[in-house]
Phi, psi and omega in degrees: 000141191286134168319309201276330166002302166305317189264343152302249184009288164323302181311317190279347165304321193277347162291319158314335176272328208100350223250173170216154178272168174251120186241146166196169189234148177218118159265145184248177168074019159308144186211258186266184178279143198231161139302320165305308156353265167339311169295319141322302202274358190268323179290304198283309150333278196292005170253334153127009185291141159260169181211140206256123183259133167271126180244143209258105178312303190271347165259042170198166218204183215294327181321292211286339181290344195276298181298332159307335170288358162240041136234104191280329180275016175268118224241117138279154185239179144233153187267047219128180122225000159203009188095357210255156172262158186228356183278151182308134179321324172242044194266160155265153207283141190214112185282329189232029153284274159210345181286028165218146197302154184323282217279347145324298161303323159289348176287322183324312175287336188286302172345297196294346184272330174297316234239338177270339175296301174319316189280309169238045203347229238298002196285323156352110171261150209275064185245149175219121178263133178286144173287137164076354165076030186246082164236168207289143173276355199264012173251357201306317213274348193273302192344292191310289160354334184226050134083020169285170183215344187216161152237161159209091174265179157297139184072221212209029189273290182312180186193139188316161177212152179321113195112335206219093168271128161312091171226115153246184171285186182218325177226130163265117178301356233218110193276076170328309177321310148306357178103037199033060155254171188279152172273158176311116152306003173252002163272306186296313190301333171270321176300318200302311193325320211269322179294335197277352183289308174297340161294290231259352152278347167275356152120001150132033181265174215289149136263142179280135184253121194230136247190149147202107184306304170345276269215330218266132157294189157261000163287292162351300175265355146330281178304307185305313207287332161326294185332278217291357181278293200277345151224120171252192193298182219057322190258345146241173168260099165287123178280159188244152162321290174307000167286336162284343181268302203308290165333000000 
């Protein structure tokens, strides 16, 4: 059996149904433009992937807005508004957590929303992914009102709210735990196997792909070019951010 095996097999169930999965990649933690950078977007262009890139509002200028105008499939999102954490030394780390009064954060987000519509106007999509994939739940009902429209944090816990749709990730390639290495790719390849059997017995919802070019090896970008080999778009439907707030 092939390494990638598990997510053929898988794939051709959904062929056998009539169906195509829903896939999508989200990198976080952009600021200016990098070579690592360059190299996502250059992988994801030849495979035709678009990708919702997050970007940190207060670390990042006019440089990343520039290079994004000659990559149309790269969607900014936001990330956030500057990375920082605020939680108590022995919390897990958090920016958008309950440990500064409400509307301080909240200004925070109205900022960040500002500052990437200047920078990329209409190409911006109104989603805000939380640092560390973390926020207070008691800020969700606030969100839409300060022109968000999605969240996208991590796993399968939160749930959409008026107003607010919920796309999250599912798999992060990339093991903070470990020196940011890539995890063993015959680990990612049965979790992915395993979120698309469960996407396709819940009736077909998207799975998330969670990505940090910063940090990313050359295994890292290994696996995506793995990926996009083995589904590439026709045998899944890669989603664009804005396809998912549409949906």
């Amino acid at each position: 059996m092939t390494l990638w095996q598990p997510v053929e097999s898988e794939l051709a169930r959904w062929r056998d149904l009539g169906l195509t999965p829903e896939l999508w990649l989200r990198d976080d933690d952009a600021a200016e433009p990098t070579p690592k950078l360059d190299r996502l977007i250059a992988l994801a262009e030849d495979y035709g992937i678009p990708v919702a890139l997050a970007i940190v509002p207060a670390r990042s200028g006019p440089a990343l807005a520039r290079r994004l105008e000659t990559a149309p499939h790269i969607h900014p999102v936001i990330h956030g508004w500057s990375h920082a954490n605020h939680a108590p030394q022995l919390e897990k780390k958090q920016e958008l957590g309950p440990h500064r009064p409400r509307a301080t954060v909240l200004n925070d987000l109205s900022a960040a929303f500002a500052r990437l519509s200047e920078l990329h106007g209409e190409r911006l999509v109104s989603m805000l992914v939380p640092p560390w994939n973390r926020i207070d739940p008691g800020l969700l009902d606030d969100l839409p009102a300060l022109g968000f429209r999605a969240l996208s944090a991590f796993g399968h816990k939160l749930r959409p709210r008026p107003g607010l749709a919920v796309v999250n990730t599912h798999i992060d390639i990339i093991d903070s735990h470990a020196g940011n290495a890539c995890r063993d790719h015959a680990w990612l390849v049965s979790a992915l196997a395993e979120e698309l059997t469960a996407a396709r017995a819940a009736g077909g919802r998207p799975v998330g792909i969670l990505s940090h070019h910063l940090v990313s090896d050359d295994e890292a970008f290994r696996f995506l070019r793995d990926l996009f080999t083995a589904a590439p778009p026709g045998i899944a439907s890669w989603r664009t951010a804005r396809d998912l707030l549409a949906a």
